[in-house]
C-alpha positions as a printed NumPy array, in Angstrom:
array([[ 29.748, -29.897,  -8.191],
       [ 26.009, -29.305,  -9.006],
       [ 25.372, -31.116,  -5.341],
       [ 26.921, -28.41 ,  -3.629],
       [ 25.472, -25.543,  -5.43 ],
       [ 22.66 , -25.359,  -2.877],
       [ 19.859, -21.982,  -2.706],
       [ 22.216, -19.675,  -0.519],
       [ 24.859, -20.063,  -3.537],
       [ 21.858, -19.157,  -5.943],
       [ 21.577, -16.221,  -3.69 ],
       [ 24.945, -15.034,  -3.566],
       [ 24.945, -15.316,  -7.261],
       [ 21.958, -12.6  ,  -7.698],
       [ 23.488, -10.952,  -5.67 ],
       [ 26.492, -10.174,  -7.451],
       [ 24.617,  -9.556, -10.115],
       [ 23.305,  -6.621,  -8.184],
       [ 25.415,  -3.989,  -8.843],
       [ 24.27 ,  -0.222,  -8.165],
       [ 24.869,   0.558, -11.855],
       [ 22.318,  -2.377, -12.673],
       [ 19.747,  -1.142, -10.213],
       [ 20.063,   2.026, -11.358],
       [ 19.708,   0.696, -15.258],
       [ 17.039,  -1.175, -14.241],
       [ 14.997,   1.609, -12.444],
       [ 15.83 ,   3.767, -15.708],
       [ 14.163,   1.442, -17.956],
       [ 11.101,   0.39 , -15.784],
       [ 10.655,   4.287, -14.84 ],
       [ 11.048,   5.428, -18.706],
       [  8.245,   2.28 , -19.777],
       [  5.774,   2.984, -16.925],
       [  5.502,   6.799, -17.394],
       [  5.724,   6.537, -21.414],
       [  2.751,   4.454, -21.172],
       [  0.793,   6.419, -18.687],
       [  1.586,   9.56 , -20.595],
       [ -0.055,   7.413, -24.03 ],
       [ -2.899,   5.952, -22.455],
       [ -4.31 ,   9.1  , -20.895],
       [ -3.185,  11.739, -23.305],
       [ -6.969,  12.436, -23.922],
       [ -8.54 ,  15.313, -22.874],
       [-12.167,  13.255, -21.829],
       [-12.751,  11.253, -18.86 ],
       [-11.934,   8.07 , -21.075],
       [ -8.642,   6.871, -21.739],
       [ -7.577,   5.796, -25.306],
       [ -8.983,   1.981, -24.618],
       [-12.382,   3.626, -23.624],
       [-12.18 ,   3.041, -20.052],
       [-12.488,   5.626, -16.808],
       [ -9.551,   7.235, -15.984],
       [ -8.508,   7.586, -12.172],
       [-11.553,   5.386, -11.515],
       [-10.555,   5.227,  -7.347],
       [-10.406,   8.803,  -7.453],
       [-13.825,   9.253,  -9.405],
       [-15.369,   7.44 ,  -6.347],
       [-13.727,   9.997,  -4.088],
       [-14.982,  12.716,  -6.597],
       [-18.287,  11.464,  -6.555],
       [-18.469,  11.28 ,  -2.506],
       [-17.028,  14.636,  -2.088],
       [-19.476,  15.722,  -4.579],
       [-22.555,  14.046,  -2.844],
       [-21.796,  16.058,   0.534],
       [-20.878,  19.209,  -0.815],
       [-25.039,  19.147,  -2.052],
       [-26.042,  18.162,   1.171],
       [-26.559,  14.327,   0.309],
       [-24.52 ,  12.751,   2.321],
       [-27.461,   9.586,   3.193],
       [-26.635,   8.265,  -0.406],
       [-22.951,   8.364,   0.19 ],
       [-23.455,   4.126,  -0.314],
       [-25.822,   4.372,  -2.423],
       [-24.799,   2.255,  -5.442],
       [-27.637,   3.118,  -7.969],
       [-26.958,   6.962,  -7.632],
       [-23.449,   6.746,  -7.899],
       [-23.182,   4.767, -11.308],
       [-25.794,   7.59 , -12.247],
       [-22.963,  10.307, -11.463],
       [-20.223,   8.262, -12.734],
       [-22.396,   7.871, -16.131],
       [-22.921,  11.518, -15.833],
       [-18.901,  12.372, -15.468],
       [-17.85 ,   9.53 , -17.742],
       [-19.642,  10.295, -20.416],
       [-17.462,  11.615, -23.226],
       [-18.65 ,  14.777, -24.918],
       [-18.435,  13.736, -28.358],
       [-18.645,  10.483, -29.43 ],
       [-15.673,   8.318, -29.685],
       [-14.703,   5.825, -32.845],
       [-15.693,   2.825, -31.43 ],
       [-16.389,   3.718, -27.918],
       [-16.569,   1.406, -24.965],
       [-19.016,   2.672, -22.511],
       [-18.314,   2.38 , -19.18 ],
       [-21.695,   0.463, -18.496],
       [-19.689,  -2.975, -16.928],
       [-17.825,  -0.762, -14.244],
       [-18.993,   0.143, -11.002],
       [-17.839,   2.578,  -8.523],
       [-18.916,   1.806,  -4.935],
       [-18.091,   3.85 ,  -1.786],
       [-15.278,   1.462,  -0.099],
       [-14.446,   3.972,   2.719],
       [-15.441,   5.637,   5.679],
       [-17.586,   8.865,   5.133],
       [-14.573,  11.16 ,   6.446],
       [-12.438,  10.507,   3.523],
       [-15.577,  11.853,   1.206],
       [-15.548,  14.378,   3.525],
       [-12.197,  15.502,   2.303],
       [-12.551,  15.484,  -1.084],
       [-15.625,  17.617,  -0.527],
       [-13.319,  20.845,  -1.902],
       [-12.213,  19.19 ,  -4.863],
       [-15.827,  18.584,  -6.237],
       [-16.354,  22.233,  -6.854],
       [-13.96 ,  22.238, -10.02 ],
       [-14.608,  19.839, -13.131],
       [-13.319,  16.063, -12.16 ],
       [-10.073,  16.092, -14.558],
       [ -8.93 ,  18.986, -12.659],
       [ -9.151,  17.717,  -9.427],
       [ -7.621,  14.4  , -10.288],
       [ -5.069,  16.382, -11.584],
       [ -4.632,  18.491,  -8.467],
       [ -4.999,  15.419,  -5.987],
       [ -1.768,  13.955,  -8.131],
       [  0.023,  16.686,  -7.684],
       [ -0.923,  16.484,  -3.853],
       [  0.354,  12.621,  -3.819],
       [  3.77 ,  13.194,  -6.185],
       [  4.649,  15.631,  -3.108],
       [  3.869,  13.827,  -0.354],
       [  5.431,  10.533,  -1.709],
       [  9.007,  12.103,  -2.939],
       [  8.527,  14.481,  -0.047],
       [  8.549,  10.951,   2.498],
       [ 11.437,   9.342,   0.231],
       [ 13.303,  12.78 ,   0.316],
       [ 12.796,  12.972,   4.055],
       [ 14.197,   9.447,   4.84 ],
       [ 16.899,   9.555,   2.463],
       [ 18.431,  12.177,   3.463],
       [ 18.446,  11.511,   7.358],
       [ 20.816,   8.266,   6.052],
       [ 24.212,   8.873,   5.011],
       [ 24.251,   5.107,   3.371],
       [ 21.622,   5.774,   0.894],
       [ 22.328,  10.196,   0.826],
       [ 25.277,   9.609,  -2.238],
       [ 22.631,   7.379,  -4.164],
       [ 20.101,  10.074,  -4.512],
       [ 19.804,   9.86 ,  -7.718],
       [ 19.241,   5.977,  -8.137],
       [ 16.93 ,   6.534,  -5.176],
       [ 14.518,   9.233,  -7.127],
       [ 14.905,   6.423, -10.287],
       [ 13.641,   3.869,  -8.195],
       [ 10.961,   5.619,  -6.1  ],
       [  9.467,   7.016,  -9.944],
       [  9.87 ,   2.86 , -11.157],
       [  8.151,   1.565,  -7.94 ],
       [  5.29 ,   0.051,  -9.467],
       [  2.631,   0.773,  -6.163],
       [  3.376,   4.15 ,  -7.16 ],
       [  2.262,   4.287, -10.532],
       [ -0.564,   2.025,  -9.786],
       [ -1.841,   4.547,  -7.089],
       [ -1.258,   7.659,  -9.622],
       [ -2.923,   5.996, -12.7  ],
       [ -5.486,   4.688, -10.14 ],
       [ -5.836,   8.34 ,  -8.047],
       [ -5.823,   6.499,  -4.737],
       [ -5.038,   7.827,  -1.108],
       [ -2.186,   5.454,  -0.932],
       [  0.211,   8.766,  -0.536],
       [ -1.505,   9.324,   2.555],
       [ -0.843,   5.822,   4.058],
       [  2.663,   6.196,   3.351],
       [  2.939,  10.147,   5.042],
       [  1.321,   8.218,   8.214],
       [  4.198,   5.869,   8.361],
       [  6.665,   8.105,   8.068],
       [  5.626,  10.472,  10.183],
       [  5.225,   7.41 ,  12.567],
       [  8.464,   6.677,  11.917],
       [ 10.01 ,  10.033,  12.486],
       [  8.091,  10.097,  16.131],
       [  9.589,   7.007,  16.963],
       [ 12.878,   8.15 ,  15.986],
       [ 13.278,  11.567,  18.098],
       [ 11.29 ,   8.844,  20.982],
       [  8.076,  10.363,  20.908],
       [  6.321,   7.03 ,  20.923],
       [  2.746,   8.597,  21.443],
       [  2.947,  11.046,  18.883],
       [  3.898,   8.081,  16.616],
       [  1.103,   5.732,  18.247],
       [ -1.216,   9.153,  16.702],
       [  0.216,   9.365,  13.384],
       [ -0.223,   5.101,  12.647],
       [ -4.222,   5.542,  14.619],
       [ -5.146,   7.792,  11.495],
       [ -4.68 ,   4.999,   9.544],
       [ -8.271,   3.979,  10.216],
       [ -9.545,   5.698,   7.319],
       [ -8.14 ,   2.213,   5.55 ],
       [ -9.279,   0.346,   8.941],
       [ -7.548,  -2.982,   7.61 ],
       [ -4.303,  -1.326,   8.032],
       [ -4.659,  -1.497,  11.61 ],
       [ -5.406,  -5.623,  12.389],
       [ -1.888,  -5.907,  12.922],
       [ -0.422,  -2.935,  14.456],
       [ -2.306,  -3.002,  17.49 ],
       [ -1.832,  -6.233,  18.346],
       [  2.012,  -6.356,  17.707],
       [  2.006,  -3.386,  20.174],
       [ -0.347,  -5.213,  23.108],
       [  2.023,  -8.465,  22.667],
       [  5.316,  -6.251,  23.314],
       [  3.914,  -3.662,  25.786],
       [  4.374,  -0.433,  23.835],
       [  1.468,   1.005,  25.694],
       [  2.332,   4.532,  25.438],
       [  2.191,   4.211,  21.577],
       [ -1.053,   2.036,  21.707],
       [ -2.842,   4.558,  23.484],
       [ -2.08 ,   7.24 ,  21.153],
       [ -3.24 ,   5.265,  18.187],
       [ -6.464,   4.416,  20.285],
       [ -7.021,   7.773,  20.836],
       [ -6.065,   9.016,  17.066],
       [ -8.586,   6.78 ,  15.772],
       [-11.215,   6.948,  18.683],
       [-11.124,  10.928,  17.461],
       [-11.342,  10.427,  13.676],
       [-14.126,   7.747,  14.091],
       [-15.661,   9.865,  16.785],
       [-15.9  ,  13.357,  15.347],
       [-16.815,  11.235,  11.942],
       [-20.143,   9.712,  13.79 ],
       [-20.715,  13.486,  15.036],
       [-20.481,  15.414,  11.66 ],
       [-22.983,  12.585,   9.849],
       [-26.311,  10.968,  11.017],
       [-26.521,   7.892,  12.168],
       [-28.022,   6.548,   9.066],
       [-24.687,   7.047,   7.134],
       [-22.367,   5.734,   9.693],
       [-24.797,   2.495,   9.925],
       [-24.451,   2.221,   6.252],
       [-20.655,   2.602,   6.432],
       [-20.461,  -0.261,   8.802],
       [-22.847,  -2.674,   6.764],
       [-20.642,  -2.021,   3.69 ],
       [-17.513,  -3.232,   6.065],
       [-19.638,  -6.239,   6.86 ],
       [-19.914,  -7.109,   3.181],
       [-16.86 ,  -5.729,   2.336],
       [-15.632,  -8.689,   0.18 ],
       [-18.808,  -8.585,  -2.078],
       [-18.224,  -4.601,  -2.949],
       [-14.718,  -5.836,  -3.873],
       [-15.932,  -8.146,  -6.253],
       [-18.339,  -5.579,  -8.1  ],
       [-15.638,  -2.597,  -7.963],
       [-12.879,  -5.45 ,  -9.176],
       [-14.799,  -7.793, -11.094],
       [-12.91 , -10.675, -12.179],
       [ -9.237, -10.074, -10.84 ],
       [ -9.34 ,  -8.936,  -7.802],
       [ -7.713, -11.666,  -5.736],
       [ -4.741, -11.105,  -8.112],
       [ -3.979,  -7.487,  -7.498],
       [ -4.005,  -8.301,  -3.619],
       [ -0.836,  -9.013,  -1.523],
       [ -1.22 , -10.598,   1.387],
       [ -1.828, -13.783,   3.053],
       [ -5.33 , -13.912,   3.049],
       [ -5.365, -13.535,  -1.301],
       [ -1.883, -15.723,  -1.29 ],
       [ -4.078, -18.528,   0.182],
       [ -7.374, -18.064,  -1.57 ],
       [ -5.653, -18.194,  -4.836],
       [ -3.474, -21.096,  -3.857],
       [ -6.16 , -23.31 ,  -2.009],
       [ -9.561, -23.918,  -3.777],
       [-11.718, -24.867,  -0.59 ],
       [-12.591, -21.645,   1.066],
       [-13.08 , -22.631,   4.336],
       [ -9.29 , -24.388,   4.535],
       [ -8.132, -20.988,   3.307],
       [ -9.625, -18.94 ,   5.891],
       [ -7.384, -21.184,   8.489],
       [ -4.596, -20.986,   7.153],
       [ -4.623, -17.151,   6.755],
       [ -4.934, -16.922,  10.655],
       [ -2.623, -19.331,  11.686],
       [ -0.143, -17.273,   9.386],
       [ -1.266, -14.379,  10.443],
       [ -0.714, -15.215,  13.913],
       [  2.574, -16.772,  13.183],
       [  3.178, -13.414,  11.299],
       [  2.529, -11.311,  14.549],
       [  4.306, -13.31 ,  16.993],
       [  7.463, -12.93 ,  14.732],
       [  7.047,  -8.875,  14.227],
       [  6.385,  -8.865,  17.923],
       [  9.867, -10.563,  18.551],
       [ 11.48 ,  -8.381,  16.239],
       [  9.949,  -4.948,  17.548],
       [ 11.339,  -6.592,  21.332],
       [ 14.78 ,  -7.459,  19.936],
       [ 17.695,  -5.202,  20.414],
       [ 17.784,  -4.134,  16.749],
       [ 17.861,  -0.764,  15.613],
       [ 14.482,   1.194,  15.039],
       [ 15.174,   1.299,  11.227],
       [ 14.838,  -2.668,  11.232],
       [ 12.369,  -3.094,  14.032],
       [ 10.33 ,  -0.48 ,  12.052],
       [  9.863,  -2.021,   8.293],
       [  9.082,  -5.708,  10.792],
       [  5.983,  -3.532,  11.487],
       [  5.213,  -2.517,   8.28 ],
       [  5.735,  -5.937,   6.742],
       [  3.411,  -7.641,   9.115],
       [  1.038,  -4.57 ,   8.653],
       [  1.042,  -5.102,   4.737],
       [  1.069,  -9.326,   5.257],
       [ -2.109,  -9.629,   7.61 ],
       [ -3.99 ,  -6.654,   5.617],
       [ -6.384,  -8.859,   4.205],
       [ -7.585,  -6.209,   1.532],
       [ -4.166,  -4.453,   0.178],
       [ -4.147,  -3.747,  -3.461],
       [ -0.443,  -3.064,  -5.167],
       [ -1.47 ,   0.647,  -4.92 ],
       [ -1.137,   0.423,  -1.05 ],
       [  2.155,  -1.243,  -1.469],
       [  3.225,   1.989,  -1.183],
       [  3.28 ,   1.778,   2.636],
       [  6.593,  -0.606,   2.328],
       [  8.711,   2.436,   0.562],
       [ 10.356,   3.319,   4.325],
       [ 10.683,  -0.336,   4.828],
       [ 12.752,  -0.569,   1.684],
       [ 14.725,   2.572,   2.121],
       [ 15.46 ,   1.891,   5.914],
       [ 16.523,  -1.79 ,   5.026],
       [ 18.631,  -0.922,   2.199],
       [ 20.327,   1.735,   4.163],
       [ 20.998,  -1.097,   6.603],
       [ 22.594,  -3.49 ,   4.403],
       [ 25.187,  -0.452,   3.094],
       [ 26.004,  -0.145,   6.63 ],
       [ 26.144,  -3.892,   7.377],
       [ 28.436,  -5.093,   4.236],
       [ 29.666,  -7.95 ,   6.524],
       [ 27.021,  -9.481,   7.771],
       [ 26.293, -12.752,   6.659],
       [ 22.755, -11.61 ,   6.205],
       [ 22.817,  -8.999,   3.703],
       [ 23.132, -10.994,   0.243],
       [ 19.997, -12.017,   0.982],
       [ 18.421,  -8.853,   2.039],
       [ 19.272,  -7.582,  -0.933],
       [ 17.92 ,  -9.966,  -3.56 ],
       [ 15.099,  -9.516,  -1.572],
       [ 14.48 ,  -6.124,  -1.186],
       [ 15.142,  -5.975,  -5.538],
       [ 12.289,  -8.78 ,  -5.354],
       [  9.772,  -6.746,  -2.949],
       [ 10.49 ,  -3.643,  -5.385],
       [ 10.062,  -5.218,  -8.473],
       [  7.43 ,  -8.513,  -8.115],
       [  4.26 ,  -6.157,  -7.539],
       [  4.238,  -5.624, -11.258],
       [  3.865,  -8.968, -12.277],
       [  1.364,  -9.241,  -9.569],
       [ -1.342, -10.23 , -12.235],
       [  0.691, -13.276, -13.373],
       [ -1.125, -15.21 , -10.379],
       [ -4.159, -15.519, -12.329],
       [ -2.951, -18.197, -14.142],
       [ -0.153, -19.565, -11.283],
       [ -2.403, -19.621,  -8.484],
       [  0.613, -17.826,  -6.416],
       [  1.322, -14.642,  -5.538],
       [  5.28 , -14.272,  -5.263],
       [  5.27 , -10.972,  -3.414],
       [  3.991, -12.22 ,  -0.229],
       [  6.382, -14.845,  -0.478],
       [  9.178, -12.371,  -0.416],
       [  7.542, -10.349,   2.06 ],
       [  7.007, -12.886,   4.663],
       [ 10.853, -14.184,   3.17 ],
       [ 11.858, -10.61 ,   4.205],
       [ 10.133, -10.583,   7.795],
       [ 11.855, -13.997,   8.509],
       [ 15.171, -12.299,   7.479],
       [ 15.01 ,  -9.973,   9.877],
       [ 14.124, -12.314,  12.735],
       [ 17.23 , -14.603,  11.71 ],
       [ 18.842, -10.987,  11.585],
       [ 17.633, -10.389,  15.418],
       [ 18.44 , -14.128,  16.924],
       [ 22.163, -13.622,  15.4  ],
       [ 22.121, -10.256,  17.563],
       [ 20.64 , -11.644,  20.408],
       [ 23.321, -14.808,  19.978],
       [ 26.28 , -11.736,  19.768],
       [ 25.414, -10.361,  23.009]])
């Protein structure tokens, strides 16, 4: 009877409808589209892409920083004037285009923290498309190098390997952060290595690996606290002191000028977010704080509600990290709640959830009779696949993927009170 069919029957039916061969069908297609179109749109060899706009425009602003220090100008790392100069300078196509779009509505402003221009400084001495082109090579091998790493370590998801390289090609935060040129390949190699540590119980060597996530500072509003609330002090202090020393040996190498500059750009971080993403860029967020900013029109009521959520978001990963669960589960709890309170995380930086994914889906092989895993599963699928239509919020006023990712969290609570409830 249609009274009976109630949402956990819905969910048992997509589940079903799950099958590996699907997922694997499904990764096919979305991996085949994605790359096809990436392959059209910037089959150019100019700066532009076929529609006329800047191509890896995140890693132009890295270009342009590493390029800055490497002349010894490192006081106009922020400074916005001079860098749409450069960009005009690189953009610039060398013959003209039929019907060209210049770049003149885009901006490129200096987001992040003076080390990571710092970084790039060697890849400003060869023309920009090379470099991009090098630092994509760099991110394709550290991203299937982490998905190798973890996939093999897990005999659940070792026999799917090749479904597994499908899906980690379809992931859409991955070919966001490659069309984009973003360091997103770096947050994920932090969070594996993290994971690794925790795994052979080296808890401050994995407290190091998560501190250098400061060079994306937002990434670490959650982590910390999780780790005060449940007493992991031996893997607080070695974040502390991983970040203390990039910060620290940051302020040494520039003046005190830039670093000043750095932090006034932090201060005003949302109004540089609405010059580099003009228009959309609540949309292409993913966590609380754009889930209620899109969904309530009053500002202020917004704010509150992203820290009580938040809050209520920590005090469940902090019961989950406490729980006797295994580290695979108690490990993607962190990640979720680092991803959910992240109150500036674009789909490229989705990219951080890929252990969470693999871990949990390893899980839920093992696990084939717990009550839990139909739902897991749908899901995970959901996590994996919602980020594309991440733009569709722009005209729904709700962003579905922190639904599912604060759906997943909850999961694995419920998945932690039933093991608690065994014991």
């Amino acid at each position: 009877m249609r009274h009976e069919l109630k949402p956990f029957a819905w969910v048992r039916i997509s589940y079903r409808l799950l099958t590996l061969r699907r997922i694997h069908a499904h990764a096919l297609i979305l991996s085949f589209c994605l790359w096809v179109a990436f392959a059209v749109d910037y089959s150019t060899h100019r700066p532009l892409d076929r529609a006329g706009n800047i191509k890896f425009q995140d890693f132009l602003s890295f270009y342009i920083s590493g390029e800055l220090i490497s002349r010894g100008h490192s006081s106009a790392l922020y400074d916005e004037s001079l860098r749409y100069s450069e960009m005009l300078t690189i953009a610039a196509p060398a013959k003209p285009l039929p019907d060209p779009h210049p770049p003149g509505n885009v901006r490129i402003p200096n987001l992040y923290g003076p080390q990571v221009g710092l970084m790039f400084a060697p890849f400003a001495r060869m023309p920009f498309l090379w470099a991009a082109v090098l630092w994509l090579v760099f991110s394709f091998l550290i991203y299937f190098g982490c998905v190798y790493a973890i996939s093999r370590r897990y005999s659940a998801i070792r026999p799917h390997r090749a479904t597994v390289a499908l899906a980690a090609l379809a992931f859409p935060p991955f070919w966001h952060c490659m069309i984009r040129g973003q360091l997103s390949a770096l947050l994920l190699l932090c969070f594996t290595i993290g994971f690794f540590a925790l795994r052979a119980n080296r808890q401050l060597l994995a407290g190091i690996a998560l501190g250098l996530l400061v060079f994306k500072p937002q990434f670490l509003l959650a982590i910390p606290l999780i780790l005060i609330l449940a007493g992991s002090w031996r893997m607080l202090a070695g974040l502390l002191m991983s970040s203390a020393i990039q910060v620290g040996s940051t302020c040494l190498y520039f003046e005190s000028a830039v670093m000043q500059t750095y932090i006034d750009m932090l201060r005003n971080l949302p109004r540089w977010i609405r010059i580099a993403e003009p228009g959309f860029s609540l949309v292409q967020m993913h966590s609380l704080r754009s889930f209620w900013e899109l969904l309530i029109p009053w500002p202020s009521a917004a704010w509150i509600l992203y820290i009580l959520t938040s809050i209520a978001v920590l005090v469940i990963a902090t019961v989950i990290w406490k729980a006797p669960l295994s580290l695979e589960v108690r490990y993607s709890a962190l990640i979720l709640a680092a991803v959910l309170v992240n109150p500036h995380i674009y789909i490229y930086d989705l990219l951080a959830l890929a252990p969470a994914l693999l871990l949990l889906a390893d899980w839920s092989i093992h696990n084939a009779d717990d009550t839990h895993k139909p739902g897991l599963v749908v899901l995970l699928y959901l996590a994996f696949l919602l980020p594309l239509f991440g733009p569709l919020a722009h005209w729904t006023h709700l962003q579905l993927t922190v639904v599912v990712f604060a759906a997943l969290l909850w999961t694995l609570q419920t998945i932690g009170r039933a093991k608690i409830a065994q014991a």
